[in-house]
N, CA and C atoms as a LAMMPS dump frame, in Angstrom:
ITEM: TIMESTEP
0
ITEM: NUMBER OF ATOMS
366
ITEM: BOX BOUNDS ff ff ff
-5.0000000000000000e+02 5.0000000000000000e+02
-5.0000000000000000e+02 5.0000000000000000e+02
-5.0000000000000000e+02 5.0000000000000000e+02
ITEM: ATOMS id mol type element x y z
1 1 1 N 17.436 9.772 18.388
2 1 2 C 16.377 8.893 18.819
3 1 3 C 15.099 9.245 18.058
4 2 1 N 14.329 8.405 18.006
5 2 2 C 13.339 8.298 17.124
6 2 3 C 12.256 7.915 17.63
7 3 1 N 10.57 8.76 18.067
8 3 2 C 9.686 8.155 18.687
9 3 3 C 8.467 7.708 17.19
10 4 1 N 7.971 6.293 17.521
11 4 2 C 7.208 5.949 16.611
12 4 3 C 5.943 5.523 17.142
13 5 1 N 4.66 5.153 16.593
14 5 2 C 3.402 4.629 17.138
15 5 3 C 3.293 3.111 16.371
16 6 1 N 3.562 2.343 16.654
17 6 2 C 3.497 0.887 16.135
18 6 3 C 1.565 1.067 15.541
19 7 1 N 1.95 0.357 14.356
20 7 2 C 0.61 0.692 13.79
21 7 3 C 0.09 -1.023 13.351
22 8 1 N 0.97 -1.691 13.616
23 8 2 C 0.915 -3.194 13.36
24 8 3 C -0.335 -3.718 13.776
25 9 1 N -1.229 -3.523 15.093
26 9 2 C -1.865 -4.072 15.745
27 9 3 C -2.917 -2.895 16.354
28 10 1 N -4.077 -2.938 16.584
29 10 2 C -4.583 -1.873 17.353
30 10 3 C -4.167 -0.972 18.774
31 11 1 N -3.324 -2.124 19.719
32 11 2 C -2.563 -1.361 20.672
33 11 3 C -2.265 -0.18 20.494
34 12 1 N -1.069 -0.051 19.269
35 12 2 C -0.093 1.289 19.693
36 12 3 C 0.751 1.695 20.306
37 13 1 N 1.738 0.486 20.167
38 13 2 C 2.511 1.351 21.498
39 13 3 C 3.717 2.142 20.908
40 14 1 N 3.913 2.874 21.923
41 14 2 C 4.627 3.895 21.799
42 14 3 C 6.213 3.613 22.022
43 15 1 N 6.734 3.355 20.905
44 15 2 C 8.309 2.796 20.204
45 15 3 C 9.516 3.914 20.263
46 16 1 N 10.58 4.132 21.164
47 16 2 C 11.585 4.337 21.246
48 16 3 C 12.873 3.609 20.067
49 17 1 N 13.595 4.739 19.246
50 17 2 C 14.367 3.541 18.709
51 17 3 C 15.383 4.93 18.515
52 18 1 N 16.472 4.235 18.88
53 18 2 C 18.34 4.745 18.103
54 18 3 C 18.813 3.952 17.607
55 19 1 N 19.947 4.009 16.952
56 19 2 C 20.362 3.069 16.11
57 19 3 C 22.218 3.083 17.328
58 20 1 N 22.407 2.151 17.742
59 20 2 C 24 2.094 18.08
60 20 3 C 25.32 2.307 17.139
61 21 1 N 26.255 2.456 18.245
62 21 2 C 27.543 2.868 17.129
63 21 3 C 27.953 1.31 16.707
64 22 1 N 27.433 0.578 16.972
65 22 2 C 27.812 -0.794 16.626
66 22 3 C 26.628 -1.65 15.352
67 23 1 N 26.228 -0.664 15.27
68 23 2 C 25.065 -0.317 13.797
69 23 3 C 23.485 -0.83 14.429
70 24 1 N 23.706 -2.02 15.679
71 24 2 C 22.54 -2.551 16.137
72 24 3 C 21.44 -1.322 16.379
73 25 1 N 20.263 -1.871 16.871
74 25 2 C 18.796 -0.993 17.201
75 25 3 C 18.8 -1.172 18.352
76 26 1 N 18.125 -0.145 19.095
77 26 2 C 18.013 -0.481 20.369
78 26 3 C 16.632 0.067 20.551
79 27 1 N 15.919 -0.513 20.834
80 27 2 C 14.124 -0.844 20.829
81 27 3 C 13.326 -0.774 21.715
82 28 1 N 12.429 0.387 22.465
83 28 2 C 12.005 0.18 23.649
84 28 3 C 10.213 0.494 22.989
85 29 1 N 9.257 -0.061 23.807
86 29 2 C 7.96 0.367 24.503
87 29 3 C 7.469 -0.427 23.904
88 30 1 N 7.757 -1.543 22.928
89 30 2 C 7.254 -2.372 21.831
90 30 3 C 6.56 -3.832 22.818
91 31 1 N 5.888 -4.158 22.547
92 31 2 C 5.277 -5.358 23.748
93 31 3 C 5.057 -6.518 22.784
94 32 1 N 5.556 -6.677 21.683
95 32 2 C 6.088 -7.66 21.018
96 32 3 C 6.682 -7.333 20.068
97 33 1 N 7.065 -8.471 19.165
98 33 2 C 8.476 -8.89 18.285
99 33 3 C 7.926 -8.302 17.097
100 34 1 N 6.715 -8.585 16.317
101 34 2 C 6.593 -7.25 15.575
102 34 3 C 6.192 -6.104 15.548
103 35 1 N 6.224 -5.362 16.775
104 35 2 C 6.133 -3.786 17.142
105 35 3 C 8.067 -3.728 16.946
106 36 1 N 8.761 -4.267 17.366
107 36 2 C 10.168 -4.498 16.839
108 36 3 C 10.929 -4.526 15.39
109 37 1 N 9.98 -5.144 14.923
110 37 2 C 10.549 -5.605 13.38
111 37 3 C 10.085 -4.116 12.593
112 38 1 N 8.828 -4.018 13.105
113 38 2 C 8.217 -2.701 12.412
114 38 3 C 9.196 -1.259 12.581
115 39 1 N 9.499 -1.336 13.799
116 39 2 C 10.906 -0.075 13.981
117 39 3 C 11.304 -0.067 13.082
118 40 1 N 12.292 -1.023 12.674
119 40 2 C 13.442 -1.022 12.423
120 40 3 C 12.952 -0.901 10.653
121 41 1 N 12.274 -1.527 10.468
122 41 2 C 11.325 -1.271 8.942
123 41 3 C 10.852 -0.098 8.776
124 42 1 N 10.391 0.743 9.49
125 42 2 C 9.998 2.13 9.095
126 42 3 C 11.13 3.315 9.26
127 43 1 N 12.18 2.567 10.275
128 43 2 C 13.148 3.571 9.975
129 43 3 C 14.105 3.45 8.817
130 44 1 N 14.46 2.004 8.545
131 44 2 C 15.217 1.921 7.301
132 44 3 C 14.805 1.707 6.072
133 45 1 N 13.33 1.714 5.689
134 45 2 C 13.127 1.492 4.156
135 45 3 C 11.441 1.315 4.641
136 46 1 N 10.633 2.2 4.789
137 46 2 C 9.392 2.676 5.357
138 46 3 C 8.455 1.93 3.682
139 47 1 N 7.833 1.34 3.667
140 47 2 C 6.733 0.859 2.815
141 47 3 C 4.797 1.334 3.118
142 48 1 N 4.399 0.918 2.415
143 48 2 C 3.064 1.383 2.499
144 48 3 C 1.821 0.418 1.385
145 49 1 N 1.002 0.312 1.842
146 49 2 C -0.274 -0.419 1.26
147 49 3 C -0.894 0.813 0.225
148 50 1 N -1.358 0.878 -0.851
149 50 2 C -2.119 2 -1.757
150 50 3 C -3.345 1.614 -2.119
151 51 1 N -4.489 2.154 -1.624
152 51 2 C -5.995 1.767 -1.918
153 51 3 C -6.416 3.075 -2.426
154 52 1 N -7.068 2.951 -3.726
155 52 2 C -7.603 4.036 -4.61
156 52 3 C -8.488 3.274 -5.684
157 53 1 N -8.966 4.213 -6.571
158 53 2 C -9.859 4.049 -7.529
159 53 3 C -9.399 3.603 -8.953
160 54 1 N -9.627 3.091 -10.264
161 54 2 C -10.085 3.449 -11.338
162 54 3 C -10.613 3.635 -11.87
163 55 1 N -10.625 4.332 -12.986
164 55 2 C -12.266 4.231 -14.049
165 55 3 C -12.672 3.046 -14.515
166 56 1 N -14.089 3.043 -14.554
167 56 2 C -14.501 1.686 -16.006
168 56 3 C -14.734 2.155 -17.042
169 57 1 N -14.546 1.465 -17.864
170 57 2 C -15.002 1.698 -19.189
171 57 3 C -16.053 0.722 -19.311
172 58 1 N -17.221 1.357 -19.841
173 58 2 C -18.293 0.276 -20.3
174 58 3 C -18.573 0.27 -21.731
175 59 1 N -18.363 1.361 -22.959
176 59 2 C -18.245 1.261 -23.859
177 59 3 C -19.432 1.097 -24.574
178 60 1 N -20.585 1.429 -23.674
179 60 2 C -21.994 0.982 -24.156
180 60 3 C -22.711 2.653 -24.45
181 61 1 N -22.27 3.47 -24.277
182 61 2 C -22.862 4.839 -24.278
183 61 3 C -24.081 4.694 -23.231
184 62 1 N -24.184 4.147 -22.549
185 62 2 C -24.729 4.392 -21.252
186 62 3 C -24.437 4.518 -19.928
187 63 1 N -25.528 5.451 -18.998
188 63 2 C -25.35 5.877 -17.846
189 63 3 C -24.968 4.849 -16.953
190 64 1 N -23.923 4.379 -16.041
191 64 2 C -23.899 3.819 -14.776
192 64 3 C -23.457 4.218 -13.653
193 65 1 N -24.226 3.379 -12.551
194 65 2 C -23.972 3.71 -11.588
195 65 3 C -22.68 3.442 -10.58
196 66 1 N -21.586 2.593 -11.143
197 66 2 C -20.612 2.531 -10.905
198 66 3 C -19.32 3.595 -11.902
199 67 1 N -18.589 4.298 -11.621
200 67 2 C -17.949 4.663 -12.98
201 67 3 C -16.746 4.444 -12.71
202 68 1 N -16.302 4.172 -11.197
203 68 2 C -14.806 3.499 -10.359
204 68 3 C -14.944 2.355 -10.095
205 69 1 N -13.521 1.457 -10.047
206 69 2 C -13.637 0.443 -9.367
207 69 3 C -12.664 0.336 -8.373
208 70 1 N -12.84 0.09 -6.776
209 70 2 C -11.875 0.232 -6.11
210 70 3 C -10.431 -0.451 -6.366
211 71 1 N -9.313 -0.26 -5.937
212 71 2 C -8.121 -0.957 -6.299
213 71 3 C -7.101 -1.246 -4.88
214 72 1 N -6.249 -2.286 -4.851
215 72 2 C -5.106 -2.086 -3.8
216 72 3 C -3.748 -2.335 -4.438
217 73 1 N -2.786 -2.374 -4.182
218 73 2 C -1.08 -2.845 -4.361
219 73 3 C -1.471 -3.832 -3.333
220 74 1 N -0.86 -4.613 -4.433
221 74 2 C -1.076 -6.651 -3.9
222 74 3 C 0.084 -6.833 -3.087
223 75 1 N 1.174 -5.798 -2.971
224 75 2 C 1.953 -5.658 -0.936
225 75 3 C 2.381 -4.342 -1.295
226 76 1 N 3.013 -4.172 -0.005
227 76 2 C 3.507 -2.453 0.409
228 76 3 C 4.428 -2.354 -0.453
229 77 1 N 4.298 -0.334 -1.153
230 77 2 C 5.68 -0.81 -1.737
231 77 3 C 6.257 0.792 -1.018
232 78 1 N 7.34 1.047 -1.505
233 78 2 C 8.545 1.903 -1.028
234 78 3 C 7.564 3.263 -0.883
235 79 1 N 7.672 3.969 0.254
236 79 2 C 6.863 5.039 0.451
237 79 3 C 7.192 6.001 -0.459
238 80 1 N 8.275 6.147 -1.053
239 80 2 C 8.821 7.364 -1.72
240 80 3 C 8.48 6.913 -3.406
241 81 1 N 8.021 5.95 -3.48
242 81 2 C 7.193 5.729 -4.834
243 81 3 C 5.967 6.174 -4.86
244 82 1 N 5.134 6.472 -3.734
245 82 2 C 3.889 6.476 -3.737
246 82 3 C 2.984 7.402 -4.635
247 83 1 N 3.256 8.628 -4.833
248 83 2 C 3.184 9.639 -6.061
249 83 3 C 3.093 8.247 -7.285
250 84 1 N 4.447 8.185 -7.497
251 84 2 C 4.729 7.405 -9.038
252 84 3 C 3.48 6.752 -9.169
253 85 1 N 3.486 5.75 -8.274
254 85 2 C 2.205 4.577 -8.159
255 85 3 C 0.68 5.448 -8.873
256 86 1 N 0.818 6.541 -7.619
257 86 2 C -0.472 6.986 -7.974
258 86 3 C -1.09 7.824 -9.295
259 87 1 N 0.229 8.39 -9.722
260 87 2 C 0.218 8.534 -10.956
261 87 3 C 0.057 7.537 -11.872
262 88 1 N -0.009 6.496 -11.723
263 88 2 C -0.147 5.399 -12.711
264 88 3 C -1.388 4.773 -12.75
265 89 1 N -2.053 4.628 -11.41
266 89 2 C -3.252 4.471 -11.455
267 89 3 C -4.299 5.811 -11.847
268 90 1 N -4.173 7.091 -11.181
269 90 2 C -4.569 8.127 -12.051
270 90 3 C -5.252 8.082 -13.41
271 91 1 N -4.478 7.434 -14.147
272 91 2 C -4.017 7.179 -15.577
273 91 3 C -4.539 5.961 -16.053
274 92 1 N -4.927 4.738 -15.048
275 92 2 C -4.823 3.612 -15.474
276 92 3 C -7.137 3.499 -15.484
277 93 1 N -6.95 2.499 -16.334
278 93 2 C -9.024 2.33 -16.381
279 93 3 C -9.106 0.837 -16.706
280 94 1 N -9.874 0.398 -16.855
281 94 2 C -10.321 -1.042 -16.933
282 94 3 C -11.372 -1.204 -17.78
283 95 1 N -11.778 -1.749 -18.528
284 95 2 C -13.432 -2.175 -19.522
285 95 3 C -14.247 -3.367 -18.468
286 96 1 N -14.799 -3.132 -18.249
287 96 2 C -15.943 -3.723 -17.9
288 96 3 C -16.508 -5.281 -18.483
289 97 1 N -16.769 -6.148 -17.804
290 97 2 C -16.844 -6.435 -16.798
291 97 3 C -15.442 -6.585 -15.573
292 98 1 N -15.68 -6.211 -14.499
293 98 2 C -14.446 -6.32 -13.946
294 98 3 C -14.721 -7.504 -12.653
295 99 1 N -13.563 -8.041 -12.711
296 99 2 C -13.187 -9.371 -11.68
297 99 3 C -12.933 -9.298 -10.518
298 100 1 N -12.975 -9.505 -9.487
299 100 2 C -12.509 -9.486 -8.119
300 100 3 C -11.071 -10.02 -8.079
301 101 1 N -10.123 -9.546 -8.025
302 101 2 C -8.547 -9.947 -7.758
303 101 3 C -8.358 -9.414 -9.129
304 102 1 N -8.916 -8.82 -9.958
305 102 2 C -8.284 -8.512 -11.736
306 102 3 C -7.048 -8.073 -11.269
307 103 1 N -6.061 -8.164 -12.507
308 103 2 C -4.706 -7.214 -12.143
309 103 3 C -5.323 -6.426 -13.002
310 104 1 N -4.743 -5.019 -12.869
311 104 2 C -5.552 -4.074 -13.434
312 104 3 C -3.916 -3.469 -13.887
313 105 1 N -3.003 -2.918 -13.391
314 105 2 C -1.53 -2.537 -13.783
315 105 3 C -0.457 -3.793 -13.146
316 106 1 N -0.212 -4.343 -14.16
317 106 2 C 0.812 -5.353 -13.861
318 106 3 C 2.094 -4.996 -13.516
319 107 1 N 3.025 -5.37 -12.591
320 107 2 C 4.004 -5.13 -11.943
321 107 3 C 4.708 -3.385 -12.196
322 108 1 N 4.178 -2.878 -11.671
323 108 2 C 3.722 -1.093 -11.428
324 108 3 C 5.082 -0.874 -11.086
325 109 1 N 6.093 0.122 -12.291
326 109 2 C 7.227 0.466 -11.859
327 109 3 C 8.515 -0.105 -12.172
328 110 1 N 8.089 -2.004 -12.217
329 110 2 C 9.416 -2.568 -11.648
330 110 3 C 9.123 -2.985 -10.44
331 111 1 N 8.109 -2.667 -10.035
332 111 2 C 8.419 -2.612 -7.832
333 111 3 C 7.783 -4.734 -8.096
334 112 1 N 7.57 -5.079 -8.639
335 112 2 C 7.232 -6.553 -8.521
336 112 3 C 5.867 -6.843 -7.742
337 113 1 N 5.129 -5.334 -8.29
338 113 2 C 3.941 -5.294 -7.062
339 113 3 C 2.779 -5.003 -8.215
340 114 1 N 1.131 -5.503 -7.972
341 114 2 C 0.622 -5.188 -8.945
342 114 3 C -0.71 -4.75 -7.993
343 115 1 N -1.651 -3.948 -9.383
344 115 2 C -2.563 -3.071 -8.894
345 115 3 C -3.783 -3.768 -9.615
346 116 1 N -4.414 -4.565 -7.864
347 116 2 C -5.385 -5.275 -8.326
348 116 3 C -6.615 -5.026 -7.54
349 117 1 N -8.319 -5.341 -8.521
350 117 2 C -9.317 -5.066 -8.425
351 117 3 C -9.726 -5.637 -7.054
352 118 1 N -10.861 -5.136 -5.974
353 118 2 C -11.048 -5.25 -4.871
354 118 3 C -12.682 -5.279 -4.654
355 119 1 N -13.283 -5.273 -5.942
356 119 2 C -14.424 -5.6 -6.342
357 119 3 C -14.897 -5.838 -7.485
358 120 1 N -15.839 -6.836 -7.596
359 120 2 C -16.42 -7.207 -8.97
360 120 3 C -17.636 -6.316 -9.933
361 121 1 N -17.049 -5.794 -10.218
362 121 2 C -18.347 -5.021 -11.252
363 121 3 C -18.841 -5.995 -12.636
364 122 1 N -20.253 -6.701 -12.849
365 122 2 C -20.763 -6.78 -13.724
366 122 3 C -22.073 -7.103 -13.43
């Protein structure tokens, strides 16, 4: 058995889950259908949202006051990538001016997921 905190919604509730010998889930404390779906998703293939930084490049030999630009993964991807990911952004920078929605690393991995800008710098 498996106790979880549903993180779907601000509630929280507190999720009971086993899996049956008949392969089904069996699902308790969940007070709706996706505190449910979420079980069964974090126990069999757990995903995650990634919000971090890159560099800019401005290329002007001058001082600014921005030198990151925030970033997200445009959906969750496999928790056990998350290193990889972040190693890639680590690594990854942008030139300036930057766009609001830019893709900044296009489909990161293979995962069909991309790492895009979350503010406009210019």
């Amino acid at each position: 058995m498996a106790s979880l905190i549903c993180i779907v919604c601000p509630k929280g509730c507190h999720i009971e889950a086993s899996k049956l010998e008949n392969g089904e889930w069996d699902i308790t404390g969940n007070s709706c259908k996706r505190g449910y779906n979420y079980a069964i998703s974090e126990l069999t293939h757990p995903t995650r949202m990634i919000t971090s930084t890159v560099k800019v490049n401005y290329n002007d030999g001058e001082e600014h006051e921005l030198v990151r630009c925030p970033v997200v993964t445009s959906s969750p991807i496999p928790k056990e990538k998350i290193f990889d990911v972040m190693n890639e952004i680590n690594n990854a920078s942008v030139d300036y001016p930057v766009m609001m929605h830019q893709v900044i690393i296009k489909n990161v991995f293979g995962l069909d997921v991309d790492i895009i800008a979350t503010r406009e710098i210019n």
